[in-house]
Structures are given as structure tokens and as C-alpha cells.
N, C-alpha and C positions, 0 to 999 in steps of 0.2 A: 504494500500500500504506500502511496506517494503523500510523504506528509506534508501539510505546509509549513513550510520555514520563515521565519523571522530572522531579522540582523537582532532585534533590540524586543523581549518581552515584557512589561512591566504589569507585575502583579501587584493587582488593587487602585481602584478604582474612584480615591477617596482623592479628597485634593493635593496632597501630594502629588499621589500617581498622577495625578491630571496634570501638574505642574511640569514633573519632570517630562511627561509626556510631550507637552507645549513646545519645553525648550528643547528638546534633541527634535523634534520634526519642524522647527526653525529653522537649526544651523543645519541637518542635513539631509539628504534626498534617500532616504532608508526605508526598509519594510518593518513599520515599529509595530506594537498591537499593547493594548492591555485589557487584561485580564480582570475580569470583576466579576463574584459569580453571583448578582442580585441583577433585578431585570435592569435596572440603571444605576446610573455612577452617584454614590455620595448617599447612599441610604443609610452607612452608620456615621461612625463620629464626625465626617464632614459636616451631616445637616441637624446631627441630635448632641448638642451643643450651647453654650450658653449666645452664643454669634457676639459677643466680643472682641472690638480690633485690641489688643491693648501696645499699652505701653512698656518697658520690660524693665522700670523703675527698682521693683522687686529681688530681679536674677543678679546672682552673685556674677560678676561680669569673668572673675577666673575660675566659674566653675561652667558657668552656661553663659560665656561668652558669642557664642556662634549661632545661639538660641536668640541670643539679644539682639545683634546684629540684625540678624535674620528680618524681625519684626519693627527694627529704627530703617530699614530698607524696604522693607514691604509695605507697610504705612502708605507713603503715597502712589506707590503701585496701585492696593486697592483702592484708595483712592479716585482714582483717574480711572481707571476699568468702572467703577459704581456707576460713573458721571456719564460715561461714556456709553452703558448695557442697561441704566435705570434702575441696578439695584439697591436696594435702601442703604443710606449711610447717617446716620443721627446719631451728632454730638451731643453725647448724657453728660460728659467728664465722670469721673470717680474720685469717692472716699477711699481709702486702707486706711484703717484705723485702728487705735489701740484702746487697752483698758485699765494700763499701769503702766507705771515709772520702766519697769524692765522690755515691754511693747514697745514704748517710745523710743528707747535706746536703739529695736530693731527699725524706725522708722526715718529714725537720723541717717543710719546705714543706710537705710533706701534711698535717702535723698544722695549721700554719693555715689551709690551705685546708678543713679538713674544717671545723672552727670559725665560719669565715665561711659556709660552705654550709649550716648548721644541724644538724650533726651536735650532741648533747651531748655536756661535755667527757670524763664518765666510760667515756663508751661506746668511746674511742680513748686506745690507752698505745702510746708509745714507750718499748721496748725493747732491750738489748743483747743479742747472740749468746746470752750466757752464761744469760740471766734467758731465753729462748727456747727454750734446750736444757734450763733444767728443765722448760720444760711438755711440751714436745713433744722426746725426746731424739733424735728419729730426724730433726729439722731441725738444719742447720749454715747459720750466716749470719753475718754482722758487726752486723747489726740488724733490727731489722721493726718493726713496727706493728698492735698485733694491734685489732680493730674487731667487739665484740663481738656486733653486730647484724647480719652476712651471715645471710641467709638462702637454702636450697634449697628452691627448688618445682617446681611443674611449667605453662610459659607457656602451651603446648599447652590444657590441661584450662583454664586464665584464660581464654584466647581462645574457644574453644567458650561458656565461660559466657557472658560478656558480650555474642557474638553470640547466643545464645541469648536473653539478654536483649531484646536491638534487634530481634530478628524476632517476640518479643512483641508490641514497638511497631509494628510494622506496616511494619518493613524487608523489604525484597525480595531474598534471597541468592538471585544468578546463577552459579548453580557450572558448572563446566564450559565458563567463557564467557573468550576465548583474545581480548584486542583484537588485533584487526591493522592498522586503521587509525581515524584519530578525524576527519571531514569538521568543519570550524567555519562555520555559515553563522548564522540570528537563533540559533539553538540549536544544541546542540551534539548531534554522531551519531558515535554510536559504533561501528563494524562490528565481527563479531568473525570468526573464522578459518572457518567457517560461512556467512559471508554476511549470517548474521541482522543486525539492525540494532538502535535505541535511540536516542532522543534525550536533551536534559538540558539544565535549565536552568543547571545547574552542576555542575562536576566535579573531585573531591577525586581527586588520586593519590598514595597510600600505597600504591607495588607494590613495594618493596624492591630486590631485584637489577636490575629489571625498570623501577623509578620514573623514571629516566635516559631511557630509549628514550621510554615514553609523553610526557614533555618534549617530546621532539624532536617527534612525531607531532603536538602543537599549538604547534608552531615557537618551544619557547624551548631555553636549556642549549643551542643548536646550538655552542658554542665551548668543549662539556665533555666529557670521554670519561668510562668506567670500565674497568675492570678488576676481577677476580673471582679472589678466594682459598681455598681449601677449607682450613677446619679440621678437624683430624685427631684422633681422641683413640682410649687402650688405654685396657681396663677391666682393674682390678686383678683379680685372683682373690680369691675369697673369705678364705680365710686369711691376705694381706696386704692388705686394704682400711683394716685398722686402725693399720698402720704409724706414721700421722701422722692422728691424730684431728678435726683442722682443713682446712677448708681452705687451701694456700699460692699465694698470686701471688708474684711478682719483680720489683721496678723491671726496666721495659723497656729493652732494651739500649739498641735505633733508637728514640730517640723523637721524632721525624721523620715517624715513620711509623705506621697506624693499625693495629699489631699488638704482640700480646703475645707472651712468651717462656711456656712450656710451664708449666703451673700440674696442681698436687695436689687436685684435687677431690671433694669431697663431697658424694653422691648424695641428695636425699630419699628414694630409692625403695631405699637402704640400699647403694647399689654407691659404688667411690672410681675415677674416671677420672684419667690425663695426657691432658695436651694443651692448646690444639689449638697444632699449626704451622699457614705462611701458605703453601697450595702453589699456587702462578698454575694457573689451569683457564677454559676457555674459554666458560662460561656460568653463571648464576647458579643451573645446578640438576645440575652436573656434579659428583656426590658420587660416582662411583667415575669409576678411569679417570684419564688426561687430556688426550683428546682430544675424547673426548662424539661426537655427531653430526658431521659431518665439513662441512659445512656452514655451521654452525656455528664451528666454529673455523677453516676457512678467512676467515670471512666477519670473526672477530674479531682476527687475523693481520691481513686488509687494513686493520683500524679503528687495530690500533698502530701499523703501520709507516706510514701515512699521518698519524694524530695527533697527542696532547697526549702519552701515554703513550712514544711513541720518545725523548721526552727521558729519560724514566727510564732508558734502557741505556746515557747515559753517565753513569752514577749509579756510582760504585763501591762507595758505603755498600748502594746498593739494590742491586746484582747480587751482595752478600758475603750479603747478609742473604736472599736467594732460594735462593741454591746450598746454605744451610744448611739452609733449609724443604724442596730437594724431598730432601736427604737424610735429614732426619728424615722424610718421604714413605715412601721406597722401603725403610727400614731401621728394623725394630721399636728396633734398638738403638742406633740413633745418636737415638731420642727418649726414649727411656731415659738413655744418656750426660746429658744435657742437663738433664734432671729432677738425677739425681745429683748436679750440684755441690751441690743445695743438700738432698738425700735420699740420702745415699753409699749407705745399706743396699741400694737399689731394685736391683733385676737383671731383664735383660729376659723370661727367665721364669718373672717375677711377674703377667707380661701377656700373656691366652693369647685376648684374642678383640678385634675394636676395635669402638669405640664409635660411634656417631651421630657422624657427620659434618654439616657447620654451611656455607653459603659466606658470604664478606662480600665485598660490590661499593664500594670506595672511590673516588671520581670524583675525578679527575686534571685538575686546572684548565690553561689556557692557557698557564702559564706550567711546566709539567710536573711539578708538584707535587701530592699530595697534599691534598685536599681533609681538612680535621679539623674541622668540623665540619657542622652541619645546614646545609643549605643549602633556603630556601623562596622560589619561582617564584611569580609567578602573571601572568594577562593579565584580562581585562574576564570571562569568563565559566569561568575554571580558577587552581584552587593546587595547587600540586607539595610535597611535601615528598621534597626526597632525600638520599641520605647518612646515615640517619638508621641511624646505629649502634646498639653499645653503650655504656650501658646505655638502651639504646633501651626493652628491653624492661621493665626498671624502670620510668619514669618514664611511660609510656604513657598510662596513667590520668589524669594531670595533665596532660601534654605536650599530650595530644589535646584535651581543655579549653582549653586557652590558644590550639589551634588554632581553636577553634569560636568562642570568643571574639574572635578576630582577626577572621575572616570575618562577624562579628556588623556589627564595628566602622569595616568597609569596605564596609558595605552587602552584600554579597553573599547574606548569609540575614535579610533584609529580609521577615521575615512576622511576623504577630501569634505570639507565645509562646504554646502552650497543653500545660505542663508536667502530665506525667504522673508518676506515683509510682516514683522509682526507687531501687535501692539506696545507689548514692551521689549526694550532693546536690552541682550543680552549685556553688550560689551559696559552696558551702562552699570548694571547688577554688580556683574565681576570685578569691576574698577573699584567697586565702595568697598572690597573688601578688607 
């Protein structure tokens, strides 16, 4: 049987892959395709997501330097694509805020870290409680940081454009296409849950929840697990979405650990949500429920208790801060309580229907610890990117560039360039590096 061949496969279909996709069928005249196995592109955490551009105030600039970057350069990327395709773009700004002397101290940090990360200086003020409760009287904190550049939009509508884009250029979106296993012989073949087959001269894996597994399937990451968290969010009612006009985050309690505490957010499409909590679920697409297929979570059961992950349950920081998530889970108002410390007025019903739910898969290293940040794989004919969080979906646009650039740079996309007319210009990306 004659299979079809690829120069360039990219697995998943989320906005990364879409990005990376964009820029390699830019710079060159290739047989590229990706891979998605949902009927269309961007059906998990591209569009189930809190749709936040942010700022990257927060990232320790020498630990998630590249993360930071990524999103001080992607910023008016999306930007000018919103203006340009009429995706929604509305300026909330944002609070981080604290609730003691020892918070603040982490806030002061953020203001130099936002500084070194290329934030300008006017665009971030450190504030006291009091000078916060004029603006917003319906927040109570000890201090914040208010960052007049957050943006709402929407990743979902990003993502279709840009893939929209790339299949201009002569990309080949395989929707409906489930890998189930990856043969590596002079090329690489890829089977999917069908049978069908594919070859590839090379293969890009941006599958999100799912990035970890395909790893394994071309024999790297074998000495990494993940695990899978669902976030949860209540959408305000109408008559209280205005409460607090901004958006609010929180210094996070566990910062250990790659989750936030319940945030006051700001809808582009004019709604205000809480949330999300971090409630463990046994697969990367388990948004109600949590047990999912049974199969499945038996199958994920045998992966903790024989792995990396079992050290987490002699964690007592991690089993305090789980027993708290599945109770904000199970209880509209023990996620409500939580919001409260720092919105006393909220009452739980102000919150009468919930929101898009989100999961994030954090990979748990050998040594049972949380993985924080990007982790990038590769062997002679594959690059993995996994872990690739938030603000994952911020930085996208640049991140994904600096990936193609990498791959340039290791030989791996070793063809003549023969750059097409695209909206954003590569050379422009790579320069800011």
C-alpha cells in the first residue's frame, strides 16, 4: 500500500500546532499536515480557557524567560490579527493582589520582574489596599498591582484564523485523525485508531494533554508521568457581572505548584466568571464527571500508583491543597467562600449556571515533583514540546517562531526558503529575540 508522505507532520491541532503550522508553510513550499483527532482544530485548551492576553509581570524572567518573551512579543501580534479578522479584544486591565506583609514582598518582585521582561514602566502601579478600594470598592486586599494592558479575547476564533491561514498555504488539516501508535523506521509512520496510516519526514508534537503519551510512543519522556486537573468556573448573572469592573488574580497560595487560586474575571463577550479550581480527573478531556471512561481511569490509577506521581501522596502541602479543589468541585459555595476573602459582597446566588470548563496536564518529573516549566524533547527525526502551559496561549505567536527557528538551526527543516506573503512577518518575531 502507497502511503502518503509528509516532509513536516504536526501533531495537534490546538494553537500552537496552528502557529507552528502558519510559520513553516510561510517560509517554505512543503507537504506539511496536522494532525488533530476532534472534528476541528482548538476544541480543548485553545478554546476552554480563561481567553486572557496577559502580561508576564508575574514569570521569574531566569526561570521562564522564553515564556515571557514569548507573550511581550505576541501582545501586538494579536493585536493586529483581532483588528484585522474582528475578533474581540477588550481592555479589563488586572489586579494581583495580596493579603499580607509576606504577599507584598512577592509583589514588589513582580514589579521587577515585569520591568526586566519588557513590560513598560507606566503600564504596572503598585498599590495599597486602600488606593484599590477607591477604584474598585467591592475588592479588599492588603495590596495589588494593577497592569493596565490584560487583555480579553477569544483563542478559539485566533486559532481557526491562523489555521485558516496555513491551509491557504497548502497545509493539510487531518481532523478526525486519533494517533494510536507512531512505527520509526528511515521515516517516520504514523497509525491512527482506524488503521489508516502516514508517513513523515518529521514530526512536530504540540498535542497538549495528550503531548506526554505521543513522547513515549517515539521512546522519549519514558521516566515522566502527568496528571490532569479540571478547571472549574461560575458565570456571574447578569446584574452582578459588574461588581468589580477588572479583572482580579491572587498571589498563589502553593507556589510549588502549577495552579492558581480562584480569580474575578472579565469576559470579552460581556459575561464576568470565578474560577477555575484544580480538581485531579483522569484524562485530558474529562470536563464533567470524574471518573470519565472507566478504562481510562483504571488505566490512569495503575500509571500513579506505579509512578512518578505516588510521591505526591506523601505531599501534605499537595493533599491540603487537593481536598480544597475537589471541595470547591462539589460545592457552588465553598468556590464562592474563596473568591470572598478578597470580594466579601459575592454570594453564591450571584452564580446561577457554570462556565467552560478548561483541563491542564502538568508532568511530574522522576523525582515526584512538578514539572514548571516547558519542557522540549527531541531525537534525529521528532521535537516534542510538553508542559506547555499558561500563558501558553499568549505567547504562541512568538513561542512557535522561536520553535521553527530552533528546528531551522539543527538542520531539521533543511530546504530552500521560498517565503510566501503572510500577515505576520517572521524575520520580524526572530529579531526580538
Amino acid at each position: 500500500m502507497l502511503l502518503t508522505k509528509y516532509d513536516v507532520a504536526i501533531i495537534g491541532g490546538g494553537i500552537l500546532g496552528g502557529c507552528i503550522s502558519y510559520w513553516i508553510s510561510a517560509l517554505y513550499d512543503l507537504k506539511i499536515c496536522v494532525i488533530e483527532k476532534e472534528h476541528q482544530v482548538a476544541m480543548h485548551a485553545s478554546s476552554r480557557n480563561t481567553a486572557v492576553v496577559h502580561s508576564p509581570f508575574y514569570l521569574n524572567p531566569e526561570t521562564k524567560g522564553a515564556l515571557a518573551k514569548s507573550a511581550i512579543i505576541s501582545y501586538p501580534m494579536w493585536e493586529s490579527l483581532a483588528k484585522d479578522r474582528n475578533v474581540p479584544w477588550l481592555k479589563t486591565g488586572v489586579y494581583e493582589i495580596g493579603f499580607s506583609d509576606k504577599q507584598h514582598k512577592s509583589l514588589e518582585e513582580y514589579m521587577g520582574w515585569g520591568e526586566i521582561n519588557g513590560i513598560p514602566k507606566g503600564d504596572l502601579e503598585l498599590l495599597d489596599g486602600k488606593e484599590i478600594s477607591k477604584r474598585e470598592p467591592n475588592v479588599k486586599c492588603y495590596s495589588g498591582i494593577y497592569c493596565n494592558r490584560e487583555v480579553s479575547t477569544n483563542y478559539g476564533h485566533f486559532t481557526n484564523e491562523i489555521c485558516s491561514d496555513s491551509e491557504k498555504n497548502g497545509t493539510k488539516f487531518l481532523l478526525n485523525h486519533n494517533v494510536k501508535s507512531i512505527k520509526k523506521n528511515k521515516n517516520t509512520t504514523i497509525v491512527f485508531e482506524d488503521d489508516s496510516e502516514i508517513t513523515a519526514n518529521f514530526v512536530i508534537s504540540c498535542a497538549g494533554g495528550n503531548a506526554l503519551d505521543i513522547a513515549k510512543m517515539m521512546g522519549l519522556a519514558n521516566e515522566y508521568s502527568d496528571l490532569h486537573f479540571r478547571g472549574e468556573y461560575w458565570v456571574a448573572d447578569p446584574r452582578y457581572r459588574d461588581l468589580v469592573k477588572s479583572t482580579i488574580y491572587t498571589v498563589a497560595e502553593f507556589k510549588g505548584y502549577p495552579f492558581l487560586d480562584p480569580h474575578w474575571i472579565k469576559k470579552a463577550d460581556g459575561e464576568t466568571e470565578i474560577g477555575p479550581n484544580a480538581v485531579p480527573v483522569p484524562s485530558p478531556e474529562t470536563y464533567e464527571g470524574y471518573l470519565g471512561d472507566i478504562n481510562t481511569s483504571i488505566s490512569k490509577l495503575k500509571e500513579i500508583v506505579t509512578g512518578n506521581a505516588l510521591k505526591l501522596l506523601s505531599d501534605s502541602q499537595f493533599l491540603k491543597m487537593v481536598s480544597k479543589e475537589w471541595l470547591s468541585s462539589i460545592s457552588k459555595t465553598a468556590m464562592v467562600h474563596r473568591v470572598q476573602k478578597f470580594i466579601p459582597k459575592v454570594k453564591p446566588e450571584y452564580f446561577s449556571k457554570r462556565g467552560t470548563a478548561g483541563i491542564r496536564s502538568p508532568v511530574i518529573t522522576p523525582q515526584g515533583k512538578f514539572l514548571l516549566d516547558v519542557m522540549e524533547l527531541e531525537n534525529d527525526n521528532s521535537f516534542h514540546i510538553i508542559n506547555y502551559n499558561s500563558p501558553g496561549a499568549t505567547g504562541a505567536p512568538a513561542y512557535s517562531a522561536f520553535i521553527v527557528k530552533k528546528l531551522q538551526e539543527k538542520g531539521f527543516l533543511d530546504y530552500p526558503l521560498k517565503e510566501k506573503k503572510s500577515f505576520w512577518n517572521y524575520d520580524d518575531v526572530i529579531n526580538q529575540a
